[in-house]
Structures are given as C-alpha cells and as structure tokens.
Backbone as JSON Lines, residues from 0, in Angstrom:
{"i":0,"aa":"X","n":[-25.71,14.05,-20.44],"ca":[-25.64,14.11,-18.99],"c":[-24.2,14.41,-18.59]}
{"i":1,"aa":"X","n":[-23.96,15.38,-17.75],"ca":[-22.77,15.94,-17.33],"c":[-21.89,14.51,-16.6]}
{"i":2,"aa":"X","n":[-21.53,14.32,-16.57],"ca":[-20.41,13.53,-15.54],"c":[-19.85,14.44,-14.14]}
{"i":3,"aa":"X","n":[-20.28,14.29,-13.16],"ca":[-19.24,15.3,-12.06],"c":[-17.85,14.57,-11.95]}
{"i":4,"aa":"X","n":[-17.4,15.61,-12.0],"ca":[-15.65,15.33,-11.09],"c":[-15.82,14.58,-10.25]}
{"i":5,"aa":"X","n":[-14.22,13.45,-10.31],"ca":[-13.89,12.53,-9.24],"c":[-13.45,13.0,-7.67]}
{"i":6,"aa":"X","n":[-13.75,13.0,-7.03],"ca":[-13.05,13.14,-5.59],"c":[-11.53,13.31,-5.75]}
{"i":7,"aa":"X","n":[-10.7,14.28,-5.23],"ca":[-9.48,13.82,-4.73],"c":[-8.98,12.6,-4.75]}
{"i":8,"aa":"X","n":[-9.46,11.92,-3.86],"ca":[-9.33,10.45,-3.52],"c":[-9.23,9.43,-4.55]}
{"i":9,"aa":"X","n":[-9.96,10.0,-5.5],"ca":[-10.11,8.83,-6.49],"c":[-9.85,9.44,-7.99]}
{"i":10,"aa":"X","n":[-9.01,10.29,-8.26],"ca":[-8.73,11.13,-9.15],"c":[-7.19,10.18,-9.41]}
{"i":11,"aa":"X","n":[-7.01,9.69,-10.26],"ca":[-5.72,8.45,-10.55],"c":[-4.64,9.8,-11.08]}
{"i":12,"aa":"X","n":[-4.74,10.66,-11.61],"ca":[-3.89,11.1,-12.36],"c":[-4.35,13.07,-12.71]}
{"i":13,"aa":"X","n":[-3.31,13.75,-11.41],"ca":[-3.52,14.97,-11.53],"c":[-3.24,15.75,-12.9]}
{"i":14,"aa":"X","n":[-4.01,17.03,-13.16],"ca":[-3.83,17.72,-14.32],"c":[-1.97,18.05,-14.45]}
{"i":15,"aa":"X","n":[-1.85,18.37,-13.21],"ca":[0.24,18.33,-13.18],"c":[0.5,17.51,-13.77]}
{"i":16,"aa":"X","n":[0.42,16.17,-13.29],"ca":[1.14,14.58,-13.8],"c":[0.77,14.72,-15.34]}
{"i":17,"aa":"X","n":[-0.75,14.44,-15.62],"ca":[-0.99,15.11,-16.88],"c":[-0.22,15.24,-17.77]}
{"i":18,"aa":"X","n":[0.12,16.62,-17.58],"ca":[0.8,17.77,-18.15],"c":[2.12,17.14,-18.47]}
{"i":19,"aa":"X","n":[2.45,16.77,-17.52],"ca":[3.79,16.67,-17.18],"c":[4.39,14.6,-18.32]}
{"i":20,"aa":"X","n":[3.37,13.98,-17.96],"ca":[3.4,12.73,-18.95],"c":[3.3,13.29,-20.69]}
{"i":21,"aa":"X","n":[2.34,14.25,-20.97],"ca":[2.39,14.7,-22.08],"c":[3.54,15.9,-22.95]}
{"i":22,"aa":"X","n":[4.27,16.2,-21.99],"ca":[5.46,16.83,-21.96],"c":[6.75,16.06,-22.29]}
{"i":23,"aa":"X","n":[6.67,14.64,-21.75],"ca":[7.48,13.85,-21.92],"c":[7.57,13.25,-23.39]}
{"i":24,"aa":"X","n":[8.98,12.86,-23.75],"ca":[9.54,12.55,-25.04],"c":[9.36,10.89,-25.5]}
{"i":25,"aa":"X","n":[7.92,10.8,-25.44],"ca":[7.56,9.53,-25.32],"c":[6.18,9.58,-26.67]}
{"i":26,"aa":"X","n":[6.33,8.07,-27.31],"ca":[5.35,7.55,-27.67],"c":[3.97,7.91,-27.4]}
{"i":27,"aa":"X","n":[2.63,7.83,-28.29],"ca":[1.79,7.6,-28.07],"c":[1.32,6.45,-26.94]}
{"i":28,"aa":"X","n":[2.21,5.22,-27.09],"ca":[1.41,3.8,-26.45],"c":[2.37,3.83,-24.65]}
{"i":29,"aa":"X","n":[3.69,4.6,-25.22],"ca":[4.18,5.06,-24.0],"c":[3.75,5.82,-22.91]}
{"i":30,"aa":"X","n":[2.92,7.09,-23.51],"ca":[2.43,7.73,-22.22],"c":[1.28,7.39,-21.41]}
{"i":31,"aa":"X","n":[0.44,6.51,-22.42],"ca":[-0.8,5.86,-22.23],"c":[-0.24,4.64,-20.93]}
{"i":32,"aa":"X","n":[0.89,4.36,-21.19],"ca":[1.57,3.09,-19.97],"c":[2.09,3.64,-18.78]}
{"i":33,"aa":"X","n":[2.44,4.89,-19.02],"ca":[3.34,6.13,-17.86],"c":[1.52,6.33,-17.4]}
{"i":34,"aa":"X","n":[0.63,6.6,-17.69],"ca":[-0.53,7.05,-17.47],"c":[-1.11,6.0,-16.19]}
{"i":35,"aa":"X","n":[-1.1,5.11,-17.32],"ca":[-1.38,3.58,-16.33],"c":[-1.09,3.64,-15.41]}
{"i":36,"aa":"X","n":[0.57,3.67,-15.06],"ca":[1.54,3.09,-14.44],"c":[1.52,4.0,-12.81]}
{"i":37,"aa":"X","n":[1.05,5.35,-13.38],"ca":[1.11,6.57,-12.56],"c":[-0.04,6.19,-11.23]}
{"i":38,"aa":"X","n":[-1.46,5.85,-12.31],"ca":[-2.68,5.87,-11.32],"c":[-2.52,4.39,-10.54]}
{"i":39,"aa":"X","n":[-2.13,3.2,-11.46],"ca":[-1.94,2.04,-10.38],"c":[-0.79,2.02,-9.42]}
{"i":40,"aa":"X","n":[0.43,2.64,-9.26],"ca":[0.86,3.3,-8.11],"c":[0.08,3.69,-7.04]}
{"i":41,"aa":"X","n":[-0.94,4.59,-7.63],"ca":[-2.02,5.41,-6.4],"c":[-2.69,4.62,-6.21]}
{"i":42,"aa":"X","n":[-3.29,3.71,-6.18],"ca":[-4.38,2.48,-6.03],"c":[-3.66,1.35,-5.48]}
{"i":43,"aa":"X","n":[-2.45,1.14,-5.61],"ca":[-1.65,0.53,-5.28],"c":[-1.77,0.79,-3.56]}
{"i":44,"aa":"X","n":[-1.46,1.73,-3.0],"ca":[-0.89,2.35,-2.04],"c":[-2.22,2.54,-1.5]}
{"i":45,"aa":"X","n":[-3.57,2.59,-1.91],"ca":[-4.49,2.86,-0.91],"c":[-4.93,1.79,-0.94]}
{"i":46,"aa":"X","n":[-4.83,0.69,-1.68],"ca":[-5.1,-0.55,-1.27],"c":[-4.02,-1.08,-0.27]}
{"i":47,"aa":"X","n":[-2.96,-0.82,0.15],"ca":[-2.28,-0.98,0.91],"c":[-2.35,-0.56,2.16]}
{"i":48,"aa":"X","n":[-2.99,0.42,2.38],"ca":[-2.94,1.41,3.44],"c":[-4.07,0.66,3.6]}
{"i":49,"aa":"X","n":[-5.42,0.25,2.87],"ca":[-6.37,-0.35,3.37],"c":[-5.93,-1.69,4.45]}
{"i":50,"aa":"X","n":[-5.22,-2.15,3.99],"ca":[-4.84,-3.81,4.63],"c":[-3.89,-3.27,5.57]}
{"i":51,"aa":"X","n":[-3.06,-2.16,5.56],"ca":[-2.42,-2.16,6.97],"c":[-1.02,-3.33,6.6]}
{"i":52,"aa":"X","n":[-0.67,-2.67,5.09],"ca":[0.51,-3.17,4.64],"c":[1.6,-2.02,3.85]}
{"i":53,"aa":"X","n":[3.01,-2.61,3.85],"ca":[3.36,-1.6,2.83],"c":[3.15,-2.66,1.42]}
{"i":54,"aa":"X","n":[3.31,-1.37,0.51],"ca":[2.87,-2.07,-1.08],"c":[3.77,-3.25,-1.33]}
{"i":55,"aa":"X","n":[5.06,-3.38,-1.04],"ca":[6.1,-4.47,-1.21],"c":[5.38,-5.58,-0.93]}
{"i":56,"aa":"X","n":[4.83,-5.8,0.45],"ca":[4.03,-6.83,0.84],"c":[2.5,-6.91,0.58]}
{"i":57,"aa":"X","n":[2.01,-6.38,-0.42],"ca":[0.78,-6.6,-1.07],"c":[0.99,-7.89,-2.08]}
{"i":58,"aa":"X","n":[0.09,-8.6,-1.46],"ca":[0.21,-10.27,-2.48],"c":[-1.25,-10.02,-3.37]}
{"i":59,"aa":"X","n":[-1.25,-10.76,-4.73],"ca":[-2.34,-11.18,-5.49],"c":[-2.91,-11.06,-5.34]}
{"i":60,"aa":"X","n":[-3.27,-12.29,-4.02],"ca":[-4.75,-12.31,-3.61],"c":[-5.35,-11.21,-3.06]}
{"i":61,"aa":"X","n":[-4.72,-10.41,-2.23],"ca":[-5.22,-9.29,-1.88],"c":[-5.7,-8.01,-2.47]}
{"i":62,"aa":"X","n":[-5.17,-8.15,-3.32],"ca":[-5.56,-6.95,-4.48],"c":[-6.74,-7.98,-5.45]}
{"i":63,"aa":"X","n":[-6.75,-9.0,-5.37],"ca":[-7.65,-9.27,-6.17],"c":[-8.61,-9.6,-5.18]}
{"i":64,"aa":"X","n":[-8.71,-9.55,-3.94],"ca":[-10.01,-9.84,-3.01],"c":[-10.31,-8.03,-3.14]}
{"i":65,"aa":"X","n":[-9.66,-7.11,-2.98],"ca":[-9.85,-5.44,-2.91],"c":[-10.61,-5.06,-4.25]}
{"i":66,"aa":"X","n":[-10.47,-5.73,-5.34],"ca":[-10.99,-5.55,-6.18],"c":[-12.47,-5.64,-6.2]}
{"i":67,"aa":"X","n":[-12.35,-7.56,-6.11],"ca":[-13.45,-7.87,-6.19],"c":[-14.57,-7.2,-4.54]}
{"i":68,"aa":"X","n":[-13.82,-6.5,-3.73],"ca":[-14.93,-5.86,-2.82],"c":[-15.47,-4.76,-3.3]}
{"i":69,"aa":"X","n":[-14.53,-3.85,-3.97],"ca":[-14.9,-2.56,-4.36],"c":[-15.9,-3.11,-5.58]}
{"i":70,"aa":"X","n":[-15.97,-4.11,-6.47],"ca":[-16.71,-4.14,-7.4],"c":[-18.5,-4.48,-6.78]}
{"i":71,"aa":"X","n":[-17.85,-5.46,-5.4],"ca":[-19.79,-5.67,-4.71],"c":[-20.39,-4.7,-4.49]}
{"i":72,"aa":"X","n":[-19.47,-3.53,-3.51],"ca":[-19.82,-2.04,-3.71],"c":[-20.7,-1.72,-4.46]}
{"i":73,"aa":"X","n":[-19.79,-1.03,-5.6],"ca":[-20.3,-0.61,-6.82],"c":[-21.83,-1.38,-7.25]}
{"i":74,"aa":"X","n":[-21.98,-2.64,-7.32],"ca":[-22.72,-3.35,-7.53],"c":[-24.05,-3.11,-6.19]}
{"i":75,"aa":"X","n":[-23.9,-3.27,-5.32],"ca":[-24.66,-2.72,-4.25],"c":[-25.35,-1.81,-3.89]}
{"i":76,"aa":"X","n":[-24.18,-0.68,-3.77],"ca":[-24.07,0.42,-3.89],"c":[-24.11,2.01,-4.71]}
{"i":77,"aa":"X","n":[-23.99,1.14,-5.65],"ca":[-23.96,2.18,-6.94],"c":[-22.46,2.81,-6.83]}
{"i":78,"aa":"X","n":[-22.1,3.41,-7.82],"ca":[-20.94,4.13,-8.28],"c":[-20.15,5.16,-6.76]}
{"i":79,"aa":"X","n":[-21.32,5.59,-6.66],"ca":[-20.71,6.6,-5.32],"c":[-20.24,6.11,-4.08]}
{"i":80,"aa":"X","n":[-20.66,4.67,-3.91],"ca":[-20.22,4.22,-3.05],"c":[-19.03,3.55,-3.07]}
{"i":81,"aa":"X","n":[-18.43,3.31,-4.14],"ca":[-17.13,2.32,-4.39],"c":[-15.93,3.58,-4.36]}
{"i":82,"aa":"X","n":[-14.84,2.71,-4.42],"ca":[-13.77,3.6,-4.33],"c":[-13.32,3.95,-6.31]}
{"i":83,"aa":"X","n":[-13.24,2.64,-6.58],"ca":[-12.99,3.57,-8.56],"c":[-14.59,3.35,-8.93]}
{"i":84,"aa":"X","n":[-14.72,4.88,-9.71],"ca":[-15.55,5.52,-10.23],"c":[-15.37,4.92,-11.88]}
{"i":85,"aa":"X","n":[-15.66,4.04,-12.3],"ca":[-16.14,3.48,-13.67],"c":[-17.27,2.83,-13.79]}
C-alpha cells in the first residue's frame, strides 16, 4: 500500500534541509539528532502558535497536554485528522 505524502504542514524536514543535514560533516548518530532537532523546532513553533505563545514561553505541560490532544485526534479521528502523521 502506497503511503501518500505529508502535507506541507506536517512535513518535519524539507528535501533542502535533507540534503543539506546529509551534506554536513557529521556522524551517522549526529545527523539523525540535527534531523530530530530540525523537525522538533517545527513542531515546536506550531505548537506555540497554537497556544498563542512564543516558544521561549512554552512550558511542559503544554506540550505535553498538545500532545496528548493530537494523540485523541488521531485516536478519534484517524491519522488525517491529527496534526503528526504516524
């Protein structure tokens, strides 16, 4: 079964960045953390923008209440309806 492409929106890590992490003079376990590091930035920031905060002032709990909403979603909803697609 094919998998479709992620949305814009929910695409953690462009083919540029990509490119551009695998270009870099780094480790195997390194780029895999630059990888990480790249898409929870972006998730970072739209969970922020969700709450009507900047990311500095994103606390714990809030990212772990954002979590656990997007996961009822998913759970609810099925895959298409949540914001990460796993």
């Amino acid at each position: 079964m094919d998998v479709p492409p992620q949305q814009p929106s929910t695409q953690f890590l462009t083919l540029e960045e990509s490119a551009k992490v695998d270009a870099a003079l780094l480790s195997s376990p390194e780029k895999f953390l630059t990888r990480l590091t790249i898409s929870s930035l972006k998730l970072l920031k739209h969970i922020a923008q969700e709450y009507g905060v900047a990311i500095e002032d994103l606390t714990a709990q809030q990212v772990i209440a954002w979590f656990e909403k997007d996961g009822k979603i998913r759970r609810g909803q099925g895959i298409e309806g949540s914001y990460l697609k796993w």
